[in-house]
C-alpha positions in Angstrom: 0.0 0.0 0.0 0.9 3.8 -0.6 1.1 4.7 3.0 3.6 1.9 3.8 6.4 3.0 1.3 5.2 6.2 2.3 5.9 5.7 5.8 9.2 2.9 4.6 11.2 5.3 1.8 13.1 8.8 2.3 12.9 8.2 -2.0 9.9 8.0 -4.0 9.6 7.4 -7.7 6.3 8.5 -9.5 6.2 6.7 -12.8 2.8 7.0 -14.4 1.6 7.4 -17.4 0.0 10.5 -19.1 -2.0 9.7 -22.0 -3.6 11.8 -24.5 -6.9 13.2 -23.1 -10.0 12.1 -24.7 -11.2 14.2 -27.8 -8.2 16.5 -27.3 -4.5 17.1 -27.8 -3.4 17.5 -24.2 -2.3 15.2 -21.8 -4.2 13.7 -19.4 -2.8 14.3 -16.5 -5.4 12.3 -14.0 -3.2 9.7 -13.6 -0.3 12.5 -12.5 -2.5 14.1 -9.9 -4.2 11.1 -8.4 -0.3 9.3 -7.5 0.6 12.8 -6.2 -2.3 13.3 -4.3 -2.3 9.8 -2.4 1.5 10.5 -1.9 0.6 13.8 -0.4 -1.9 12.6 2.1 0.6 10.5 3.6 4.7 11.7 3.2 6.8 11.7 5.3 8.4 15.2 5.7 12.2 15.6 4.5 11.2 13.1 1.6 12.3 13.5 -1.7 10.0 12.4 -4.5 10.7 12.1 -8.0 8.7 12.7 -10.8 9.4 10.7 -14.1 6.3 10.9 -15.6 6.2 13.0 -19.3 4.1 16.3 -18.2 3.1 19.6 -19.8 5.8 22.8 -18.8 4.7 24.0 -15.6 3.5 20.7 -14.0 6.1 20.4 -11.7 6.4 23.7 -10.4 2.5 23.1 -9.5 3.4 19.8 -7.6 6.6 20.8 -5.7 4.4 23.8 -4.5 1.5 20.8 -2.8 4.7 18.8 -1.8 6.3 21.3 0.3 2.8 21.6 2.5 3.7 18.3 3.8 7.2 19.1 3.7 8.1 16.9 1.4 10.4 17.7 -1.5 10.3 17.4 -5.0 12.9 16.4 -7.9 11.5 16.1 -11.2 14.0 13.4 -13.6 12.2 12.6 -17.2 12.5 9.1 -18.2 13.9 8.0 -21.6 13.5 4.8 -22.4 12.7 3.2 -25.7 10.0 0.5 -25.5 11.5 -2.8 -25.2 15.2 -1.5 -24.3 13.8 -0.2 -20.6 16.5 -2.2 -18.8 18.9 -1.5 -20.5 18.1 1.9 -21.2 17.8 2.4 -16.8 21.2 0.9 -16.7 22.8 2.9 -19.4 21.1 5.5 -20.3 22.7 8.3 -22.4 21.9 11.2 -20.0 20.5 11.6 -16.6 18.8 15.0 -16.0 17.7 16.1 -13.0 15.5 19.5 -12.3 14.6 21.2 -9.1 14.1 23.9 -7.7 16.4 23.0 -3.9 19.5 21.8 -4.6 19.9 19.5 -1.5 17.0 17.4 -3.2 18.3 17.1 -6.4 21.7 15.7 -4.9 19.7 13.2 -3.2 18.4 11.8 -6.2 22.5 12.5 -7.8 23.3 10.1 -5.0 20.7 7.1 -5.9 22.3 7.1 -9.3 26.2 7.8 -8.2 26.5 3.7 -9.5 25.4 4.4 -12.7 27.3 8.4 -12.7 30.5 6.2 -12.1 30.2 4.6 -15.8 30.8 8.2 -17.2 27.1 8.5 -18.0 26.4 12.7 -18.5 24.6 14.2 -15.8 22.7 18.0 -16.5 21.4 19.7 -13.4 18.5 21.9 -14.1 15.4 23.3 -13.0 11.9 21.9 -13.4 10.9 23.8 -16.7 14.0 22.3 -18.5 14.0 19.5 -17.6 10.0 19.3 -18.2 10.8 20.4 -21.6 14.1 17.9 -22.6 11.8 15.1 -22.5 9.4 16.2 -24.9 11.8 18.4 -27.1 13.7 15.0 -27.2 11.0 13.4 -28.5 9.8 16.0 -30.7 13.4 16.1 -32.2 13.2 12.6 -33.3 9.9 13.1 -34.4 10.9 16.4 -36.6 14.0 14.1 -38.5 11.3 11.3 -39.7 8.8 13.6 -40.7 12.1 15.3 -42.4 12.8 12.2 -44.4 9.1 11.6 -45.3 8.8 15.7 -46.6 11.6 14.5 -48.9 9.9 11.5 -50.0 7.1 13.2 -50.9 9.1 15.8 -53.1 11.4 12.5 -54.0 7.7 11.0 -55.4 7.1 13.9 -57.7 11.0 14.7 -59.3 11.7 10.5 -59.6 14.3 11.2 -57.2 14.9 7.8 -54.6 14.3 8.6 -51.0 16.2 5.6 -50.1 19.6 6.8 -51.4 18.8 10.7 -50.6 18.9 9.8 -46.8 21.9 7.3 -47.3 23.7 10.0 -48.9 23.0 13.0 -46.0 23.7 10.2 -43.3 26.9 10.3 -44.0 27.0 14.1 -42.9 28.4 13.5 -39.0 26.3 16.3 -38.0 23.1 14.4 -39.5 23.8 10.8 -38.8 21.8 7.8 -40.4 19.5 7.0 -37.6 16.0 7.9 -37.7 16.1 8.6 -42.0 14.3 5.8 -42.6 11.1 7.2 -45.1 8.0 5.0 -45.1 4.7 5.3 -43.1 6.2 7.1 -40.4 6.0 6.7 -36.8 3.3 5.3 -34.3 3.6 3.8 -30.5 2.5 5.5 -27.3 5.0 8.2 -27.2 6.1 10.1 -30.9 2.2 10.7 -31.0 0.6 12.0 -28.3 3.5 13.9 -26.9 3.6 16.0 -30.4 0.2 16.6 -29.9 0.6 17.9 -26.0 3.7 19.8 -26.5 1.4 21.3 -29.4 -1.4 21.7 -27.2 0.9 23.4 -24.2 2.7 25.8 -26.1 -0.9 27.4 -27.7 -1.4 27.4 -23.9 1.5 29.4 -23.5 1.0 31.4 -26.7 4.1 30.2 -28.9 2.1 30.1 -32.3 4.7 29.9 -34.2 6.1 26.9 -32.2 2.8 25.1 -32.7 2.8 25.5 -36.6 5.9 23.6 -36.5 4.7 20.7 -34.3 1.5 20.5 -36.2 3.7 20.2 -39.7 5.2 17.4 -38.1 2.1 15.2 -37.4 0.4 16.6 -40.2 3.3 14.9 -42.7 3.4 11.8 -40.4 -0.5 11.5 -41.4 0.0 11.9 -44.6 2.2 9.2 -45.3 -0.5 6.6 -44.4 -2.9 8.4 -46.7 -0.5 8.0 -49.3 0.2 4.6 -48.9 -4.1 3.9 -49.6 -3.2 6.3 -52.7 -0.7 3.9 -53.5 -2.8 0.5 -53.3 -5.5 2.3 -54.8 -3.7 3.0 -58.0 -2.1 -0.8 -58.0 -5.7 -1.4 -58.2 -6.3 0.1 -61.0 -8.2 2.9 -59.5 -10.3 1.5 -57.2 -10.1 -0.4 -54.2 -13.8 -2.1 -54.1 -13.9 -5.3 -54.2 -10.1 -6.2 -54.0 -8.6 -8.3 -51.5 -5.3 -7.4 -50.3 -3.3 -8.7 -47.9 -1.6 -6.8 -44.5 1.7 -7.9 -43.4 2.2 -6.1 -40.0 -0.5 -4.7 -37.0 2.1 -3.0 -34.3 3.8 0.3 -34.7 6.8 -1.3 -35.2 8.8 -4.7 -35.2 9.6 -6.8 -32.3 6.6 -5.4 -29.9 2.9 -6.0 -29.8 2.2 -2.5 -29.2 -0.6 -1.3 -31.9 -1.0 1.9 -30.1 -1.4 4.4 -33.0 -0.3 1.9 -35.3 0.5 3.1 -38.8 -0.3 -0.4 -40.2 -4.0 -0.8 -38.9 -4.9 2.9 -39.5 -3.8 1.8 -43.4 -5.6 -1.3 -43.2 -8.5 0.0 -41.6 -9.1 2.8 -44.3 -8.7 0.4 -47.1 -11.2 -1.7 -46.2 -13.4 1.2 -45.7 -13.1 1.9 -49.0 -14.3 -1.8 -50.1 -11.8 -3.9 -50.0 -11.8 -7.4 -47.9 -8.6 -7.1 -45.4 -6.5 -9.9 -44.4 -4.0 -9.1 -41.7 -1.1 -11.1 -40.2 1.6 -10.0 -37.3 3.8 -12.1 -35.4 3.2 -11.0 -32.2 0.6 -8.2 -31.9 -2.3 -10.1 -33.5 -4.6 -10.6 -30.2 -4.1 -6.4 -29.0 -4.9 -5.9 -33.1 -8.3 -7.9 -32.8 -9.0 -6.3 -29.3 -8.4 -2.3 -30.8 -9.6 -3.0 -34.5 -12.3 -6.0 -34.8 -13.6 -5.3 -37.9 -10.3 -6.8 -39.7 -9.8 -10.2 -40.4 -7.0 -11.6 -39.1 -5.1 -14.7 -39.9 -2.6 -17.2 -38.7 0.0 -16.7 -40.9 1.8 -14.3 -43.4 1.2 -16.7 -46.7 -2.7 -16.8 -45.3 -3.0 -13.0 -45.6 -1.4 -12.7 -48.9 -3.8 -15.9 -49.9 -5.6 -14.9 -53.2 -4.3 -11.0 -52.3 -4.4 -8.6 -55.3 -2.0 -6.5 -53.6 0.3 -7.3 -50.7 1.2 -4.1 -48.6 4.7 -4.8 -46.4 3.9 -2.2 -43.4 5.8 -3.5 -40.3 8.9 -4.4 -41.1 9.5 -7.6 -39.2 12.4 -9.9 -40.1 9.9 -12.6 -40.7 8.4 -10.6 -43.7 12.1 -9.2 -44.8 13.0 -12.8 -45.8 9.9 -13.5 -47.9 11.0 -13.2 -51.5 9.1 -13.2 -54.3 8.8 -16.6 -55.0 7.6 -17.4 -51.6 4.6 -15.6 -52.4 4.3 -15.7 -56.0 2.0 -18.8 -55.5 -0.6 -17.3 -53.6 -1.4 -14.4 -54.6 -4.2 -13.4 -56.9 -1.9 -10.7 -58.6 1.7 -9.6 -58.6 1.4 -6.3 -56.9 3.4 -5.6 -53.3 3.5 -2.2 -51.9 6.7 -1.9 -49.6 5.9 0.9 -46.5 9.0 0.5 -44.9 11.3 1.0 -47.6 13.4 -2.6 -46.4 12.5 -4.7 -49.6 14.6 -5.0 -52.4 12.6 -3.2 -55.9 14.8 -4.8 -58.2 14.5 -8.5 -56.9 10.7 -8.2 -56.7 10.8 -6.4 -60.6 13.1 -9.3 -61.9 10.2 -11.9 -60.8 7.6 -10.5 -62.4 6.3 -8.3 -59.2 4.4 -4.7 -59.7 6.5 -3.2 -57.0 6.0 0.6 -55.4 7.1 2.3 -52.0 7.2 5.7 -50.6 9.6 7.9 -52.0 11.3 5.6 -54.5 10.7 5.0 -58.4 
């Protein structure tokens, strides 16, 4: 119970979640308030507690302010972990900021994570507002460099320029680096999205328009990129997708996780077959969260099963599973020779020498 570790710890780590709120932009910070408030009723005083959770500027000046009433103090240390790396990403993590407003506090928490300082891991002392705002600048850095590479497949789409070899060749540039210039459908999860969307939201709070018409370019480009890859089946389809069948490869945001949160692939599938066609759609791992979020799909046991009878196969998580299928695996299934690669990890010139119809986002 609360009031035990309340009563046990001098240390307390808040480490919920803030979602998007309902029919909005902004976080929802009920979650937030409702582990602060059941730690407030029942601190010890001369505690330090520290705040991980990804909050709007300003939250934690709010909460440090409730904390001190019970003479508690506050540290506030954003958490940066990549979904399925947490572990290692606690135990090595590039950076460890901490923000807060007494000094004593934050060396408290310096202290918990002098083991992990000793490795030569960086360490930025701040205040609560920056260190509020690295997490989601972070995050809306990585977001800005995909949406990059996606602005240039679209402009790649209309000069016959390949995407593929445009962000191989500005990788090179030190200063840009390779990672994260992958074009393709863009990105999905429980993090990229809805923190665009609250930063967006908080700094139209704060009156930073400017600021917001960047962010919204950035999901507004990331959206695009699944409409385009509909455009793209649609036209394979000789104009029309009523009636077709065509067959999904791929359900979570990305490979290796069953997380469909936001999931570029189902959002694609999902508008397809609202436009007529019958959907077959196969992941490895995130099939029963798929049939949970998005029942309407059919869903199937197997990669070759989707693609049975397909007159279009759409690659849109880029699994190793579904890298190693060549042409000839599924040559004898399909209806029609048509594969549309979102991901930009299949090989054009293999699939063309076999007979394939073969288009992707940003390439010839």
């Amino acid at each position: 119970a609360i009031e035990s570790a309340a009563a046990f710890a001098d240390l307390h780590f808040v480490c919920v979640g803030t979602p998007q709120r309902h029919g909005e932009y902004a976080a929802d910070l009920t979650y937030v308030d409702a582990a602060f408030d059941a730690l407030y009723a029942c601190v010890q005083p001369g505690a330090v507690v520290v705040g991980k959770s990804t909050v709007p500027v300003g939250t934690a000046a709010r909460l440090a302010g409730q904390l001190r009433d019970a003479g508690a103090e506050l540290v506030w240390n954003p958490e940066f972990l990549r979904e399925g790396f947490a572990v290692a990403d606690t135990l090595r993590p590039d950076r460890i900021v901490i923000g807060a407003a007494n000094d004593a506090a934050g060396s408290v928490l310096e202290l918990a994570y002098a083991p992990i300082l000793a490795t030569g891991i960086p360490l930025v002392r701040t205040d609560f507002a920056t260190a509020e705002l690295v997490k989601v600048s972070a995050n809306a850095f990585l977001a800005t460099k995909i949406s990059f590479i996606n602005a240039m497949a679209e402009i790649c789409e209309v000069a016959g320029g390949d995407v593929t070899k445009l962000a191989e060749a500005i990788g090179h540039d030190e200063r840009i680096g390779h990672k994260f210039l992958r074009a393709g459908l863009g990105f999905g999860g429980g993090c990229l999205p809805k923190d665009i969307r609250a930063f967006m939201a908080r700094a139209g709070e704060l009156g930073v328009d400017q600021a917001v018409s960047f962010l919204k370019n950035i999901d507004e480009i990331n959206q695009r990129r699944r409409a385009r890859m509909v455009d793209l089946a649609r036209e394979m389809c000789e104009g029309s997708l009523a009636g077709r069948r065509v067959g999904v490869l791929g359900a979570a945001f990305k490979p290796d996780s069953d997380d469909i949160r936001d999931s570029p692939a189902l959002d694609v599938a999902l508008a397809i077959q609202r436009a007529g066609s019958a959907v077959r759609v196969y992941d490895p791992q995130a099939m029963t969260n798929a049939k949970d979020a998005y029942p309407t799909l059919a869903y199937v046991p197997s990669a070759l099963e989707a693609c049975h009878d397909a007159d279009v196969v759409l690659h849109l998580t880029e699994w190793a599973e579904f890298r190693t299928l060549g042409p000839a695996d599924l040559a004898p299934v399909v209806h029609e020779l048509n594969i549309l690669d979102g991901r930009n990890v299949l090989d054009p010139d293999e699939w063309r020498a076999a007979g394939w119809q073969f288009r992707a986002l940003g390439r010839p």
